[in-house]
VOZA-404157 format. One record per residue: x, y, z of N, C-alpha, C, CB in turn; residue number from 0. Coordinates in Angstrom, 1 decimal, always signed. Each point is the difference from the previous one (the first is absolute). Glycine has a CB too. Layout:
N
X/Y/Z/X/Y/Z/X/Y/Z/X/Y/Z/NUM .
...
***
This chain:
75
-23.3/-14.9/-18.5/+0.9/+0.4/+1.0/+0.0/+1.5/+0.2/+1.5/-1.9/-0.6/0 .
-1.5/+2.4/+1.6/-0.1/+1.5/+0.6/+1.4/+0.2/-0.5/-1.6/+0.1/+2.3/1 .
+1.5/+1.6/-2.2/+1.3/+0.8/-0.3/+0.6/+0.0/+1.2/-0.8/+1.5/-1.7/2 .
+1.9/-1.6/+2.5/+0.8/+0.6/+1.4/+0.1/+1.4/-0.4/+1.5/-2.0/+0.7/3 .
-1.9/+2.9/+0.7/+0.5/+1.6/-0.4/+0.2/+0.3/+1.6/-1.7/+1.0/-2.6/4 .
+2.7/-0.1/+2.4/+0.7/+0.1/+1.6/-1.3/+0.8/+0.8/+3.1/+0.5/-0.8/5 .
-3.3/-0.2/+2.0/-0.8/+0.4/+0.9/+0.0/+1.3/+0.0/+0.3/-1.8/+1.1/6 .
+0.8/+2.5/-1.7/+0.1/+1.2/-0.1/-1.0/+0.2/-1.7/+2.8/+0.2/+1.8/7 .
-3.2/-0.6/-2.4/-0.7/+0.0/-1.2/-1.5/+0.4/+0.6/+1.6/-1.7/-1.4/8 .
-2.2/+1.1/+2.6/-1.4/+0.3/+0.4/+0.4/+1.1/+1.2/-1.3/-2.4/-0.7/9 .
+2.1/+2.9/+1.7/-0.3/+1.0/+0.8/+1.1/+1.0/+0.1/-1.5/-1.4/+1.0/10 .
+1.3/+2.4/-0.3/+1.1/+0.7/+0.3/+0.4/+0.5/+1.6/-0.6/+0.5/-2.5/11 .
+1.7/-0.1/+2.7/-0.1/+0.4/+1.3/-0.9/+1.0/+0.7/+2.0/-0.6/-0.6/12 .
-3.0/+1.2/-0.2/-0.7/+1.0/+0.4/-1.8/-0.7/-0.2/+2.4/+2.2/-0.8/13 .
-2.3/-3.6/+0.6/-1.4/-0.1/-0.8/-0.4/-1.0/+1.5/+0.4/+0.0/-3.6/14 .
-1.6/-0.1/+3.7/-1.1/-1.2/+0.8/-0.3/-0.8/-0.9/-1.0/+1.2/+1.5/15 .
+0.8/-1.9/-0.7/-0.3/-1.8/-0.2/-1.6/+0.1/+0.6/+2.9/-1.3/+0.7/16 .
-4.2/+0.6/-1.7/-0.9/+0.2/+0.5/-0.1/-1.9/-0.1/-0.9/+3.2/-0.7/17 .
-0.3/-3.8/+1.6/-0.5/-1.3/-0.6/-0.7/+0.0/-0.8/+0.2/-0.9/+1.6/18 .
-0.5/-0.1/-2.6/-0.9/-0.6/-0.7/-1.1/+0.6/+0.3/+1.0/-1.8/-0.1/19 .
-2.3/+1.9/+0.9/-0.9/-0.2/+0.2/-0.3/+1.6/+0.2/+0.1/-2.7/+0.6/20 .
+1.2/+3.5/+0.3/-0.6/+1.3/-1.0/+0.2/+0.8/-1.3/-0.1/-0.1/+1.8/21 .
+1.3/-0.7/-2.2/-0.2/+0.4/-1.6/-0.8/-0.5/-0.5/+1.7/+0.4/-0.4/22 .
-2.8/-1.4/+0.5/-1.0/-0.2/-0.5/-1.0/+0.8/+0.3/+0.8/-1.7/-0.2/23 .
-1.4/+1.9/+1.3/-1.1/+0.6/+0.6/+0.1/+1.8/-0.3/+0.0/-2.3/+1.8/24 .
+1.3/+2.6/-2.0/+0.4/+1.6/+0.4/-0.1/+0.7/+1.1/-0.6/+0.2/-1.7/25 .
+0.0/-1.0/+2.9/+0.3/+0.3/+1.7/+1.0/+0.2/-0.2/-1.2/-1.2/+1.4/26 .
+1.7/+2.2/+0.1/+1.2/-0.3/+0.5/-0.3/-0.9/+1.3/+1.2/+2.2/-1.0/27 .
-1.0/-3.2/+1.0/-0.2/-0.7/+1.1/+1.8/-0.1/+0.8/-2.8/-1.6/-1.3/28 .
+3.3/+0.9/+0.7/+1.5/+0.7/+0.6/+1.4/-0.4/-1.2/-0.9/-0.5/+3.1/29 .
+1.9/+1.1/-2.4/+1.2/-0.1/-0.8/+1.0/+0.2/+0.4/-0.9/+0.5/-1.3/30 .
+2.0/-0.8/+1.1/+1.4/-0.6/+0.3/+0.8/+1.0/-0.7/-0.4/-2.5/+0.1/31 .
+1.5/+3.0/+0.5/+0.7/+0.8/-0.5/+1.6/-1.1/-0.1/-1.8/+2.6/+1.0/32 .
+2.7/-2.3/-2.2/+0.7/-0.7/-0.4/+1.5/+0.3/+1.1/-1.5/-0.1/-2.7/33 .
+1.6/-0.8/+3.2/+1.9/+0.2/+1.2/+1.1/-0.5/-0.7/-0.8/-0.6/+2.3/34 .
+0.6/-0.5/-3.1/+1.1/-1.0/+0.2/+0.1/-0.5/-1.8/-0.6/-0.9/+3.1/35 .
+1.5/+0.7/-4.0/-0.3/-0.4/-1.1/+1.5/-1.5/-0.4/-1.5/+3.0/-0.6/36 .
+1.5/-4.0/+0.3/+1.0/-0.9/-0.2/+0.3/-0.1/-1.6/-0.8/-1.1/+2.2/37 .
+1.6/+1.3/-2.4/+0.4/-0.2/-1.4/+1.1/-0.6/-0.5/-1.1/+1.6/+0.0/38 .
+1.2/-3.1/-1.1/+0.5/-1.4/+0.6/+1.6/+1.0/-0.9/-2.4/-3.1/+0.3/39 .
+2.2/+4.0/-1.3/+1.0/+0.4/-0.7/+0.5/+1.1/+0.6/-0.8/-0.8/-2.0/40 .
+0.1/+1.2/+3.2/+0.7/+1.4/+0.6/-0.5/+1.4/-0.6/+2.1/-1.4/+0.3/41 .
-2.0/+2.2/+0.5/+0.1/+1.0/-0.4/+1.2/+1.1/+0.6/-2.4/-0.8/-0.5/42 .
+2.4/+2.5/+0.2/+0.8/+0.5/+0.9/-0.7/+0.9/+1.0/+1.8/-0.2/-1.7/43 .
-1.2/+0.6/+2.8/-0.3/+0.4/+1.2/-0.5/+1.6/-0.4/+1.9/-1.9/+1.5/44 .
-2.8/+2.6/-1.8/-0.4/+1.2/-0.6/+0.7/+1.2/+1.2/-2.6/-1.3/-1.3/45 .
+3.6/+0.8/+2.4/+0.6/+0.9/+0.7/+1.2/+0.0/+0.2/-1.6/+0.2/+0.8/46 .
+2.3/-1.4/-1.0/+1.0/-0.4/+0.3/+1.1/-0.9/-1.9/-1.7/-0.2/+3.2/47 .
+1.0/-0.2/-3.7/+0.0/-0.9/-1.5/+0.6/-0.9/+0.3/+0.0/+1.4/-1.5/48 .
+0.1/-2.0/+2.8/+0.3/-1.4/-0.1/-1.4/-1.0/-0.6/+1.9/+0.7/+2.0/49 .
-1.6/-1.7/-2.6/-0.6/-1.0/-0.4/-0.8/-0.7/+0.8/+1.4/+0.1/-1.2/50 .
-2.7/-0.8/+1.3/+0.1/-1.0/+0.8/-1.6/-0.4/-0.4/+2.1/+0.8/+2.0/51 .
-2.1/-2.3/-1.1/-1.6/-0.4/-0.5/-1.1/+0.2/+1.0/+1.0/-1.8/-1.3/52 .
-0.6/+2.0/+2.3/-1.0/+1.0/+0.9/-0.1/+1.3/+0.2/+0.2/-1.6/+1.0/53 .
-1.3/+2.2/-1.1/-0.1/+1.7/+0.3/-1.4/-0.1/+0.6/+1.4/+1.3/-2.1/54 .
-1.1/+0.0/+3.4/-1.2/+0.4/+0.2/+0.0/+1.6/-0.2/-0.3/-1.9/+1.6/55 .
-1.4/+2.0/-1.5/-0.3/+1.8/-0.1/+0.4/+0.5/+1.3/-2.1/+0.1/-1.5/56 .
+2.8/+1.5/+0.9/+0.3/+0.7/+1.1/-0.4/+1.5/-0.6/+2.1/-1.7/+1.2/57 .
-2.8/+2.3/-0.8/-0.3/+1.6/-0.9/+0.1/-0.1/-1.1/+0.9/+1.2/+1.3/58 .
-2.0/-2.0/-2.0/-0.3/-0.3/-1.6/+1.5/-0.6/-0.4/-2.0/+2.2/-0.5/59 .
+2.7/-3.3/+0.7/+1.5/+0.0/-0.8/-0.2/-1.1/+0.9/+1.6/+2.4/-0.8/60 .
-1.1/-3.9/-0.2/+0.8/-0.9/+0.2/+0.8/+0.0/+0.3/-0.7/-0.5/-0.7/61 .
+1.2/-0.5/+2.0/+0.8/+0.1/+0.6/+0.8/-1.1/+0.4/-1.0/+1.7/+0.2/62 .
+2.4/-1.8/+0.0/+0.4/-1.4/+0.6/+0.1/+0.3/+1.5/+1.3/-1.0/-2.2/63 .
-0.7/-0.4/+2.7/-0.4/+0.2/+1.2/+1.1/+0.8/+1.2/-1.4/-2.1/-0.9/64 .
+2.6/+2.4/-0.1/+0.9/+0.8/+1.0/-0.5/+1.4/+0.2/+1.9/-1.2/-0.6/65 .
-2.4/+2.1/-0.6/-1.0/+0.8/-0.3/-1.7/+0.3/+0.5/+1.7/-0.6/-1.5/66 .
-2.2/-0.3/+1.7/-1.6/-0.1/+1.4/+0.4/+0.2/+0.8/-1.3/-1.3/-0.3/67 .
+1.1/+2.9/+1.0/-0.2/+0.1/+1.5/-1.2/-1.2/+0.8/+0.6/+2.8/-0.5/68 .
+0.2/-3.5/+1.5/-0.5/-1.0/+0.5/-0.8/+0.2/+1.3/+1.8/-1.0/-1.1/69 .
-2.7/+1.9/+1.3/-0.6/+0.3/+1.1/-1.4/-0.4/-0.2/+1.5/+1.8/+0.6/70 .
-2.1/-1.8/+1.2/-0.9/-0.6/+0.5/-1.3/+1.4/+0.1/+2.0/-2.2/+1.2/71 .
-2.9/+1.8/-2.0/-1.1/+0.9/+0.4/-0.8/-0.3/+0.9/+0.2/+0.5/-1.7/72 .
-0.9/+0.1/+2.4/-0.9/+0.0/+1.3/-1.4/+0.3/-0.3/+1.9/+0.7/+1.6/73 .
-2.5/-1.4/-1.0/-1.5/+0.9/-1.0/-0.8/+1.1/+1.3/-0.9/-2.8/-1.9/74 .
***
């Protein structure tokens, strides 16, 4: 049986997310930067300290969602 370890154990609000195939290879072929993190025990709001089981990144800092400026970028 595997260990359970919260999601916050492998990244951080400041870290990328690469796939498989280039952490194998050592390309950068591409990578994902981390928005959104769910956590079934919660955590607290790194601006506000309310609790909760959804956060997204906002300027390196988890956030809940009264706390995320909610705007629309344009490319």
């Amino acid at each position: 049986m595997s260990e359970k370890r919260p999601s916050t154990a492998f990244v951080s609000a400041n870290s990328t997310v690469t796939d498989n195939a280039t952490a194998k290879s050592g390309s950068a072929a591409s990578t994902a930067t981390l928005t959104y993190r769910f956590l079934p025990g919660g955590a607290d709001c790194e601006r506000c300290g309310v609790r909760t089981k959804k956060q997204w990144v906002d300027d390196g800092e988890f956030v809940c969602a009264d706390c995320k400026p909610w705007t629309v970028q344009t490319g």
